[in-house]
N, C-alpha and C positions, 0 to 999 in steps of 0.2 A: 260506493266503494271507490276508492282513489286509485289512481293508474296506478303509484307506487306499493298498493294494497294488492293487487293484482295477484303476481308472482308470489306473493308471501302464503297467499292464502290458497294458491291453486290445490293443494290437498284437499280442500275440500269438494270439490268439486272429483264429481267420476272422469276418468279417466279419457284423454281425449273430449271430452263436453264443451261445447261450444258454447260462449258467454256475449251471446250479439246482441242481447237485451240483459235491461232490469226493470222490477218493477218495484215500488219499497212502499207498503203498505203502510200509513200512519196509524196510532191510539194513543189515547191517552189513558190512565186509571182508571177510567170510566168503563171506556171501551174496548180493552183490555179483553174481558171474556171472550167479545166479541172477534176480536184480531185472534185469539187463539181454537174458536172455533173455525173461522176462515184458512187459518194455518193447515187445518188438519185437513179440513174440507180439499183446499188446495192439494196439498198431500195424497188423498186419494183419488181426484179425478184426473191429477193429472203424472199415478203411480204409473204408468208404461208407456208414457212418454219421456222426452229427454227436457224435463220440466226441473229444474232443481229448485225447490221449497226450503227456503232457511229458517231458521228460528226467531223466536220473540226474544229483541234487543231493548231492554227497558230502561233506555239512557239515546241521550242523542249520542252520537256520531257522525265524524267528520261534519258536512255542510247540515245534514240533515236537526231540524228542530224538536223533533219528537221520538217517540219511541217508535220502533217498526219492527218490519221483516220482510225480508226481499224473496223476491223470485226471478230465477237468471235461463234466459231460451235461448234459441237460435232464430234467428229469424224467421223461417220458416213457420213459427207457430205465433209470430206474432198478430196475425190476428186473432186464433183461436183462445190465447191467454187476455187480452185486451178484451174479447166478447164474454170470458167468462169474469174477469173480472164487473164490466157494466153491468153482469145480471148479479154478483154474487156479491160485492161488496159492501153493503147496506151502510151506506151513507160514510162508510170510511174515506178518507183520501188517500188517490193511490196519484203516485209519479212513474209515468212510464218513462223510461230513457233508453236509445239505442248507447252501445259501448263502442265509443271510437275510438279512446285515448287522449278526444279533445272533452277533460272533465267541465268546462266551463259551458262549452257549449251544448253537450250533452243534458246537464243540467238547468238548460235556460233556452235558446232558441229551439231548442230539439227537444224539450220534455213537450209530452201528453199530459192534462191536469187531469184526472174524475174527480169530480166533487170540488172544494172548496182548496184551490192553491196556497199552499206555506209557504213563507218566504225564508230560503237558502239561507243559508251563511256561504257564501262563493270565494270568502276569505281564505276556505279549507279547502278548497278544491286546488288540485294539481295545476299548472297553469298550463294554457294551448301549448303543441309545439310549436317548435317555431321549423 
């Protein structure tokens, strides 16, 4: 999501939730079942925590190349979202990013790859502040 995405979409997000990560799960048509069984999966293990589980996006958006679905924490759980993704995501690619505001970097010297890295489109990304 783009910094100027941010503010637009904060309804969805509970109330006060803090958004110090994301994670954006990749698939493709193939893979598809599989990203929407991990959705729910996600969904349930991490219902009473302050884990927000978004939906399956079947169109790229902004930088990203594939279809996905994110997951947005506080940092405080990011390790425990990062260890459950390395046990749970069967061979999907997921991009961890902390949210700083600097989209470019966040995206590239600051992502975590699992699995097999895609290459950005960074054209779409917000630029650093200055």
């Amino acid at each position: 999501m783009l910094n100027a995405e941010i503010h637009s979409l904060s309804a969805h997000f509970p109330e006060g939730f803090r958004r110090d990560f994301d994670a954006h799960v990749y698939y493709t048509t193939e893979s598809r079942p599989q990203a929407a069984t991990l959705l729910e999966k996600a969904r349930a293990d991490f219902r009473d925590k302050p884990v927000f589980v978004g939906r399956l996006i079947d169109r790229c958006v902004g930088p990203h190349p594939l279809p996905m679905f994110e997951m947005n924490f506080p940092k405080e759980l990011l390790g425990e979202v990062l260890l459950w993704l390395l046990r749970e995501r069967g061979g999907l690619t997921v991009l961890v990013h902390e949210v700083t505001g600097n989209d470019p970097r966040d995206h590239s010297e600051g992502a975590i790859w699992l699995g097999e890295p895609v290459v950005l489109d960074v054209s779409k990304l917000d630029p650093a502040p200055s």
